[in-house]
C-alpha positions as CSV (number, residue, x, y, z in Angstrom):
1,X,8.7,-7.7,10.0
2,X,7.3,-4.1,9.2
3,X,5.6,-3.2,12.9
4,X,3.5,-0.4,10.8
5,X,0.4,0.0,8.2
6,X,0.5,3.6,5.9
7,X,-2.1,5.7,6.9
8,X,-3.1,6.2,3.0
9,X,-2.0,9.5,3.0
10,X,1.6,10.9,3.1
11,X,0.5,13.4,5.6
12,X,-0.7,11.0,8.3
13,X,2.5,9.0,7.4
14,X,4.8,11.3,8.1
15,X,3.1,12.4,11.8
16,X,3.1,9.3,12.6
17,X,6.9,8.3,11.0
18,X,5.0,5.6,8.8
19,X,1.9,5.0,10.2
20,X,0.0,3.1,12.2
21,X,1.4,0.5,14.3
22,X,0.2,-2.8,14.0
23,X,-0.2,-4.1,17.8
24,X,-1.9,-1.8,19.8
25,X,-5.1,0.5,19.7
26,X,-5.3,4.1,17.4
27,X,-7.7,6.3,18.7
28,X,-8.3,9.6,16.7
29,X,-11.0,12.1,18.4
30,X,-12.4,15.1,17.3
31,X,-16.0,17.3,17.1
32,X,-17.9,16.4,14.4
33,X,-16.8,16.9,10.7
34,X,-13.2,17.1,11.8
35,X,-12.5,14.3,9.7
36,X,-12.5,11.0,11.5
37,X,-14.0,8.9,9.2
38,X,-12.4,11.1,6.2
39,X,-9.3,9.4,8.0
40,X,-11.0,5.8,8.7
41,X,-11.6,6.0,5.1
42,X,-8.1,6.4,3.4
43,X,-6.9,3.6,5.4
44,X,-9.4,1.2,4.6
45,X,-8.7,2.0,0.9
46,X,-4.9,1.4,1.6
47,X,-5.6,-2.8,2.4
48,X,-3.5,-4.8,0.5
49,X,-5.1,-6.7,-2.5
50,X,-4.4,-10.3,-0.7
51,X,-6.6,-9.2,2.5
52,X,-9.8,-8.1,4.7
53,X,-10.5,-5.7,6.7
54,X,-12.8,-5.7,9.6
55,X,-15.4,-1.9,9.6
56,X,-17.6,-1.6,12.4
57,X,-19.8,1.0,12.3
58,X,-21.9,2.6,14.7
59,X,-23.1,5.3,13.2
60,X,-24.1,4.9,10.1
61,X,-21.0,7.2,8.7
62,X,-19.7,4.8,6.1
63,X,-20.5,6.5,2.6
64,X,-19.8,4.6,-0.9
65,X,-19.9,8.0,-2.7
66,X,-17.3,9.1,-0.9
67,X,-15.4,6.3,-0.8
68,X,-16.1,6.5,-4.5
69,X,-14.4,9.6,-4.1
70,X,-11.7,8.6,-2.6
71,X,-10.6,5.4,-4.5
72,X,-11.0,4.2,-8.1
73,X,-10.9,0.3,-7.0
74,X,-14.0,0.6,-4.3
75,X,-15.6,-2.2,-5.9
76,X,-12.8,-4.8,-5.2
77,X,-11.6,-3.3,-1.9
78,X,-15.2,-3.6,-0.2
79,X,-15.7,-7.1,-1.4
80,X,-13.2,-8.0,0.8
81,X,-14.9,-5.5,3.9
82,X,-16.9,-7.3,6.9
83,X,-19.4,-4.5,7.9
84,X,-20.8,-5.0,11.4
85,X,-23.5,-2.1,11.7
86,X,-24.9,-2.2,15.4
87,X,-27.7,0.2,16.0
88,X,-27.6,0.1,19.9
89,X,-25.1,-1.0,22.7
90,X,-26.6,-4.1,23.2
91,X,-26.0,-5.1,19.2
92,X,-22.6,-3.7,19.5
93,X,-22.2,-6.3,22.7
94,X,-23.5,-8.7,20.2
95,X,-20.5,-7.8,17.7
96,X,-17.7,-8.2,19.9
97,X,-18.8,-11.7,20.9
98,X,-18.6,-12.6,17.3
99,X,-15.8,-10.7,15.8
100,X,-13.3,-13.1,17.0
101,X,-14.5,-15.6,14.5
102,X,-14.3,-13.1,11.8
103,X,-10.5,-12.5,12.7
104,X,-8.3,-14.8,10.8
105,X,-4.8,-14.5,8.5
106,X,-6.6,-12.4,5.9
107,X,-8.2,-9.6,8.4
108,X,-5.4,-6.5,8.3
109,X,-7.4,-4.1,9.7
110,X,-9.9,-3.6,12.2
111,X,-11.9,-0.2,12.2
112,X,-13.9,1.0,15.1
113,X,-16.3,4.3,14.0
114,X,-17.0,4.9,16.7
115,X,-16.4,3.8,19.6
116,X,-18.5,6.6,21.4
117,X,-22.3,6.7,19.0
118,X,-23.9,4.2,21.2
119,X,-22.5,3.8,24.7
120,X,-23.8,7.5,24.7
121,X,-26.9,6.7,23.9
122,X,-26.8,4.0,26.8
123,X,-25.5,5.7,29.7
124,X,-28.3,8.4,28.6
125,X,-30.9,5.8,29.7
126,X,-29.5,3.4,32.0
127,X,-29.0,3.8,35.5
128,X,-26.2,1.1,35.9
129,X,-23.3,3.2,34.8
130,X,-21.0,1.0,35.9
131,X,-21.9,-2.3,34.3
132,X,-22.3,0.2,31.0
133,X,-18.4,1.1,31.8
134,X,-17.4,-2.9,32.5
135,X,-19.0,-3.7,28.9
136,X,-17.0,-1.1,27.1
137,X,-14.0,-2.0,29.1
138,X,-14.2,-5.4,27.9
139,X,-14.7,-4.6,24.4
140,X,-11.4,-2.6,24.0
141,X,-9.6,-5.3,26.5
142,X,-10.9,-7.3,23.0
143,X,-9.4,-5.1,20.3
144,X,-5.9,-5.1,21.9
145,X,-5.6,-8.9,22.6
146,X,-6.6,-9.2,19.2
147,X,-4.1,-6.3,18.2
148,X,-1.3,-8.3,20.5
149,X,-2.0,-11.6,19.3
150,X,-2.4,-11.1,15.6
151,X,-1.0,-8.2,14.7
152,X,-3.9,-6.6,13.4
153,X,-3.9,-2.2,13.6
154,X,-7.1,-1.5,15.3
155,X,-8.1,2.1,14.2
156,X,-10.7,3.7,16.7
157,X,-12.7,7.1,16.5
158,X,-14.1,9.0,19.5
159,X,-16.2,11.7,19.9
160,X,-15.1,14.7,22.6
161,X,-17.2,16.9,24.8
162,X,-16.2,20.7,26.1
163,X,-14.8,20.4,29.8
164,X,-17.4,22.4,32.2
165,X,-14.6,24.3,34.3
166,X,-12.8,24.8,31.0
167,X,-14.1,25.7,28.0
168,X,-10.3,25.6,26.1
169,X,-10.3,21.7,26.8
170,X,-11.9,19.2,25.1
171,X,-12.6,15.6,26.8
172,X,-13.1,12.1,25.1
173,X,-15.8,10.2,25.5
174,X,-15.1,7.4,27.9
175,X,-13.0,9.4,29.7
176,X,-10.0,7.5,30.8
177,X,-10.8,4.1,29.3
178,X,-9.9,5.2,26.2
179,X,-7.0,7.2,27.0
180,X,-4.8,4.4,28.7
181,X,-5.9,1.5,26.5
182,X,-4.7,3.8,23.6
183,X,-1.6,3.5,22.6
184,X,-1.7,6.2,20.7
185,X,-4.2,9.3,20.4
186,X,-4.2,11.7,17.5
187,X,-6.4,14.7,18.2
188,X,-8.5,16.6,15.6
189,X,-9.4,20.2,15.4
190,X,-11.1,22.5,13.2
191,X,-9.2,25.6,12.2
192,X,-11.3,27.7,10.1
193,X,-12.1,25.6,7.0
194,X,-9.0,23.6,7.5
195,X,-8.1,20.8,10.2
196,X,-5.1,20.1,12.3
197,X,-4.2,16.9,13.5
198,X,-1.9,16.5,17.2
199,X,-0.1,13.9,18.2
200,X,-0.8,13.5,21.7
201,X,0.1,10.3,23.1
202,X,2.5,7.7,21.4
203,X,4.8,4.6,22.9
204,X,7.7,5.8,20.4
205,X,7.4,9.4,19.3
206,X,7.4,12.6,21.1
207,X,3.9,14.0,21.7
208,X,2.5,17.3,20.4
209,X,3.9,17.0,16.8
210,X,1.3,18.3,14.0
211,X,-0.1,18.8,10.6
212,X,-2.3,21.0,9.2
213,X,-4.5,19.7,6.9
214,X,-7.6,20.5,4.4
215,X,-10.4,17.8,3.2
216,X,-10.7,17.4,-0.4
217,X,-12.2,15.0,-2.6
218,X,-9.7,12.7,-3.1
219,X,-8.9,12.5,0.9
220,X,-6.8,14.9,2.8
221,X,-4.3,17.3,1.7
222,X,-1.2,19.1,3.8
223,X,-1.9,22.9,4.8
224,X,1.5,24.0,4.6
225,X,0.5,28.4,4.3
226,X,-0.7,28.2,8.1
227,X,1.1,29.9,10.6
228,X,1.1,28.7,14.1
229,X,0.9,32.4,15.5
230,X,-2.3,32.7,13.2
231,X,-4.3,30.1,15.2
């Protein structure tokens, strides 16, 4: 049995030798309007006719113009979309208890955007950081035993922040929660108006491998005129 999902675009395929694997976590990070959802997008258009797909969103980035945009058959494909739509981290505690009885044989794809919006926003105003911590722990200790068990791609986004000491790195959002439950991480940057996307952790494939890539109307195309020295 295939062990992958396309990406819904040749250019994500071929970074990540034909796409997304089926068992474990995806995380792709990035500033804002790097693409992430761009991304979340094309894959969720990619579900095959016969199943679901699972689109939790928590923050309000899910756009039917765009996703207009980006596939003549919206209609049918989000017929057959669960939308979970927390607005704090208590709702998106609330989602995670239920989504295992939303996951059956039809769900093929599980999308996570993202998983950074409002655990911010809580460890802005609690003082219990570690409880905060435990609970998104046990959330993505969720998504991979359902990845595991059912062979279900779960795609995540994150959001980064500069690193204090050094301003040439960029940090996720959870810190290292995210980075070892990962399986594999695919970092975004912004290059001028175009975006390059960097392999940087995989089980299978070498890290560091990249694309350039632009965002168009009809998803992302390939940048192929860049020149490494030029960046």
């Amino acid at each position: 049995m295939e062990n992958k999902i396309s990406t819904g675009t040749a250019i994500l395929d071929w970074l990540l030798e034909g796409g997304y694997e089926k068992d474990v976590l995806t995380t792709i990070y990035g500033p804002a309007g790097s693409g992430k959802t761009n991304i979340c997008l094309l894959c969720l258009a990619n579900i095959p006719k016969d199943k679901k797909a699972i689109y939790i969103d928590t923050e309000g980035s899910f756009s039917v113009t765009r996703f207009k945009q980006i596939t003549d058959d919206y209609e049918n494909i989000l017929k057959r979309v669960i939308f979970l739509k927390p607005t704090n981290f208590e709702e998106q505690k609330n989602c995670f208890s239920e989504l295992k009885s939303f996951v059956n044989e039809k769900i093929s794809l599980i999308i996570l955007d993202s998983v950074a919006m409002l655990y911010r926003l809580e460890l802005g105003k609690s003082k219990d950081v570690y409880t905060v911590n435990r609970e998104l722990g046990l959330q993505l200790s969720l998504l991979i035993e359902i990845a595991r068990k059912k062979l279900i791609p779960v795609l995540i986004t994150n959001q980064v922040y500069a690193d204090f000491e050094n301003k040439n790195k960029v940090n996720l959002v959870g810190g290292d929660i995210l980075k070892y439950q990962s399986k594999c991480l695919i970092e975004l940057q912004k290059v001028g108006s175009f975006r390059k996307a960097i392999l940087r952790k995989h089980r299978s494939l070498p890290d560091e491998k990249k694309v350039f890539f632009k965002i168009v109307n009809s998803g992302i195309e390939e940048v192929e005129e860049i020149k490494e020295k030029n960046i």
